[in-house]
Every structure is written in C-alpha cells, then in structure tokens.
N, C-alpha and C positions, 0 to 999 in steps of 0.2 A: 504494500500500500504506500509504505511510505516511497518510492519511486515514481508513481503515479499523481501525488501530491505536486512530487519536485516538476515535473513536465509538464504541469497544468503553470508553473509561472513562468518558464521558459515562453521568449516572443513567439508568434502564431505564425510565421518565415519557414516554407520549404526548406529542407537541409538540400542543399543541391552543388555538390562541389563545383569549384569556379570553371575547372576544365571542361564539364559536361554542359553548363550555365551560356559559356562561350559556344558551343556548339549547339544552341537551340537548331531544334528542327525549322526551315523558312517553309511557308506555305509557296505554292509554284505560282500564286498571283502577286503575290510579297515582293517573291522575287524578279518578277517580269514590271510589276512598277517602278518597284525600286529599280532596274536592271535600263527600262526604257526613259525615267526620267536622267537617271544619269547620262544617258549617252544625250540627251538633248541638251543637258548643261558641260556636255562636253567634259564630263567626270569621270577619265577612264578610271582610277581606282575605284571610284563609289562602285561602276558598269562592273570591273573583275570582280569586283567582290561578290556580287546580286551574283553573275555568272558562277559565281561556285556554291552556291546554297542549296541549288539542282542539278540534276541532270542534265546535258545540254537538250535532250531530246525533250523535256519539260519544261525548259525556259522556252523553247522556239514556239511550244502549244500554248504556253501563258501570255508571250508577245503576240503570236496568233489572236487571241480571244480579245487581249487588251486593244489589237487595231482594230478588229470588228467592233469593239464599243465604242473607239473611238469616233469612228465613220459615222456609224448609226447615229449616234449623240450631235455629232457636226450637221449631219444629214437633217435631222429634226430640227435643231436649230435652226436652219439656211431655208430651212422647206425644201429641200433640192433631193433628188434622189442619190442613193450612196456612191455608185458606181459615178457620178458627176464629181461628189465629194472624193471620192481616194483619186482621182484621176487629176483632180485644182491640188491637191497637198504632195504629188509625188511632180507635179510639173505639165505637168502631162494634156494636149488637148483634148477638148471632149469627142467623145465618139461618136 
C-alpha cells in the first residue's frame, strides 16, 4: 500500500525516455504539411526532416492528397473549375 500512496503524489507526466520522446511517430499528413510548407519557404532542412518521418512512398501519397485539397479549396474559392486551377499554379495555359 504504502507504494501506491507514494505514486498517487508523483506528477500525472508519461515516463517516456527522451530517446523514444524524440522519435515520436509523425502522422503521413504531418508530414506532407510540414514537408510541402517547407519546401515553399525554401527550408531545405525543415523539407529533410518532414522527409524522414515516413516513408518516401507515404510522403509522395500525403503530398498527393495535400495538392488535391489544395486545388479543390483554390477551385471553390475562384469558382473556376480544378483542372483551370492546377493548370494557372503550375504555369500552364488552359486547355
């Protein structure tokens, strides 16, 4: 009992050694935000880092997903249809 006592006044903080703490697991949208805002502020380290949190084959489908929100969101905005939109952001004339 008396052990039990003693743990109820310890702080309510996960014991989770630093090593492991440092390696949290990144979600693959985490890292595809973090990974795409970097590269647009021109942050290669912030970009290598987001890049190693996954897979590559996991960041490519989170960048994936992250352009098609973007589009569509740009899309709705503009009222323009998406294929107008990704074609005005990559340069590109319309079809």
């Amino acid at each position: 009992m008396k052990g039990f006592f003693r743990s109820l006044k310890e702080p309510l903080t996960p014991r989770v050694p630093q090593a492991r703490e440092a390696q949290r697991r990144h979600n693959l949208f985490e890292a595809a935000a973090v990974y795409v805002a970097a590269c647009a502020e021109d942050d290669e380290q912030r970009s290598d880092e987001a890049a190693g949190w996954v897979s590559p084959e996991a960041l490519s489908f989170g960048v994936t997903e992250l352009a098609c929100r973007a589009v569509i969101a740009l899309a709705r905005e503009r009222d323009e249809p998406p294929q107008r939109v990704a074609r005005s952001l990559l340069g590109l004339p319309a079809a």
